[in-house]
N, C-alpha and C positions, 0 to 999 in steps of 0.2 A: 171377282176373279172368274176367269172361262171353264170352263170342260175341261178343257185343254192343259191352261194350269196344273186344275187338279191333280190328270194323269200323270198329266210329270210329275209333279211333286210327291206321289203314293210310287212312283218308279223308283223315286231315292229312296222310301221308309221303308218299305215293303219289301222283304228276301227276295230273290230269285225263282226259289223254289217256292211261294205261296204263288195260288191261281186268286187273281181278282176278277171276284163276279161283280159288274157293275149292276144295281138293281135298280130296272130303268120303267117297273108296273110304275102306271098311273104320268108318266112321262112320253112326251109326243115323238114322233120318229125321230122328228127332225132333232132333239137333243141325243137318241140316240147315235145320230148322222155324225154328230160332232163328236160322241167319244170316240165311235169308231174311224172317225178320220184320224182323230189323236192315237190310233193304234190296240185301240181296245177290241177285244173280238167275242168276247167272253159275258153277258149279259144274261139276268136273272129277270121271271117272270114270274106273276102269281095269278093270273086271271087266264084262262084258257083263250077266251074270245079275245081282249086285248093281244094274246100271242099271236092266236093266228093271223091275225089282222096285220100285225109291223112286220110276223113273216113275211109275208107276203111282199110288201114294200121297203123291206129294207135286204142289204146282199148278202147271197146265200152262203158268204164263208162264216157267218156268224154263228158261233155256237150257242144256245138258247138253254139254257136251264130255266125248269118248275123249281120256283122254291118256294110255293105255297103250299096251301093242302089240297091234294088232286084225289076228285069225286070221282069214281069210276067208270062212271057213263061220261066223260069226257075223256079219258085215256084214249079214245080211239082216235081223236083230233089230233093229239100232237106224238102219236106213237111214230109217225113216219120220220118227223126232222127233229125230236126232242135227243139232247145232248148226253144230257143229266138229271134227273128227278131226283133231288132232296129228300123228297118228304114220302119216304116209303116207309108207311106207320100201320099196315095191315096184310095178315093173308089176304085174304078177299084183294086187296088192291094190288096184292101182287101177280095174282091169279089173275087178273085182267091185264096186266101188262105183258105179263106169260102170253095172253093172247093174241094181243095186238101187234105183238113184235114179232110174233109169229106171224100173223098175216100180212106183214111188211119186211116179213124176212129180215128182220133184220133183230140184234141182241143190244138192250137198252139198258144204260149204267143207271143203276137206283142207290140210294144213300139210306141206311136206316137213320129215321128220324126217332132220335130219342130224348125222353123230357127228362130236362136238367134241372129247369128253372123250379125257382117256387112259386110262380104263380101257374093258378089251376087251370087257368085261358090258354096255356101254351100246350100244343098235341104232340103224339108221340106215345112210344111204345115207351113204358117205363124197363130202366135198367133188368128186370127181371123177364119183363114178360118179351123183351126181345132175345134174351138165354131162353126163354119157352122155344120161341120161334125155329129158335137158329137148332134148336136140337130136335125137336119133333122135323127137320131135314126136308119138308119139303118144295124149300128152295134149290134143292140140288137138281130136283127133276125140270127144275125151270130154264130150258136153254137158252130162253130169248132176255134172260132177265141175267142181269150183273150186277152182283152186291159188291160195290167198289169204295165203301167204308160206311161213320158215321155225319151225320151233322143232328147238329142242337142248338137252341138258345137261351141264353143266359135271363135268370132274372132281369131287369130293366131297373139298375140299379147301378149307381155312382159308386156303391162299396165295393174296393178294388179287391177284398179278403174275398168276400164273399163269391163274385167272380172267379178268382183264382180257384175256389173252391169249386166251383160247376165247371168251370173246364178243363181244369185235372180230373175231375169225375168221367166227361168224357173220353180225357185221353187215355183215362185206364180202362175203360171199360173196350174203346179202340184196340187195345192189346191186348185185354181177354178175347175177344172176340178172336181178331188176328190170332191166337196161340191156338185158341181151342177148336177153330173151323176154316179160318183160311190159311194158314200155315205157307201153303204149297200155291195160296190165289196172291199173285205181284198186280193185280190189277187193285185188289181191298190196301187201298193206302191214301183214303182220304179220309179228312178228317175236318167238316165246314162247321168251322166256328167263329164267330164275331162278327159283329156290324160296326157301322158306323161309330154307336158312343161306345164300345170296348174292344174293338181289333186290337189295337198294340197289347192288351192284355193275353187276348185268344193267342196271338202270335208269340207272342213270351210262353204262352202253356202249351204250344204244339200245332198250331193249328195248318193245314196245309192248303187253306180256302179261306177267303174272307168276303165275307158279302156286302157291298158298300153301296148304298144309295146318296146319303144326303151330303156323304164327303167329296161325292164325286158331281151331284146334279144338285147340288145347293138345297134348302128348303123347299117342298112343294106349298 
């Protein structure tokens, strides 16, 4: 089946209201070329250097999210055309985004990345130490920086209980968050959960993002 298949057929499953990030690391332009002819516009990245590079050669209405872990000494490469950063799992790296957005004038949506999963490989502010975060405040002084929800990942695991359990985990801790500090911010309302082998779950538990590589560009 094509790219192109794909798209369409995730057009029928998939809400309205969820954003599919097609995740196209480790995949050549030119398969990006074809979802984006299929209408896709929306693609995830986890290698700084592979980004800059398809930047470059592929068309600038593409919106490019990090949804890796980003070093801080590479923040300054994609602070100028980055859409979305997922994976905002430190002060310090926020602090660097603080600046780069500043020097590019411009103000960068970040996702706190929080660990859901049980395994100990997966990064992220644990449930509590991103309540540290958000209350020692300051992310408020950050004006180039937009905290515009969560994302997480799930164990890597076919148990559908267990699942269900890590991403109701996130989506409450989504509404803590939203109650106790963004209240008044209509921008904190995302919420990226699920991939490939457990989307239809993430989406039954709330999800408003879904990150799709292998559903949409076959096996690498």
């Amino acid at each position: 089946m094509s790219i192109r298949t794909h798209i369409d057929a995730l057009r029928e499953s998939v809400p309205h209201d969820v954003t599919v990030v097609a995740v196209s690391k480790f995949h050549p332009a030119s398969m990006i070329r074809e979802a984006y002819d299929s209408g896709q516009r929306v693609f995830g990245e986890s290698r700084v250097q592979e980004l800059l590079i398809k930047q470059q050669e592929l068309p600038n209405d593409i919106e490019w999210h990090f949804i890796g872990g980003l070093q801080r000494n590479k923040v300054k490469q994609i602070a100028p055309f980055i859409s979305l950063i997922h994976s905002l799992d430190s002060e310090r790296l926020m602090l660097e985004i603080e600046k780069q957005g500043a020097v590019n004038n411009r103000t960068i949506p970040c996702l706190l990345q929080i660990h859901i999963a049980r395994e100990e490989t997966k990064s992220g502010f644990s449930p509590d130490e991103c309540r540290q975060f958000l209350l020692k405040g300051i992310w408020k002084e950050c004006r180039h920086v937009q905290i515009a929800g969560v994302m997480g990942m799930a164990t890597f695991t076919k148990n559908v209980t267990q699942l269900k359990t890590e991403f109701r985990l996130l989506k409450s801790l989504f509404g803590e968050y939203k109650a106790a500090f963004f209240s008044e911010e209509p921008a904190f309302k995302e919420i990226s959960m699920g991939m490939s082998g457990d989307y239809p779950v993430a989406i039954e538990e709330g999800s408003t993002m879904v990150r799709l590589g292998t559903v949409i560009f076959g096996e690498r």
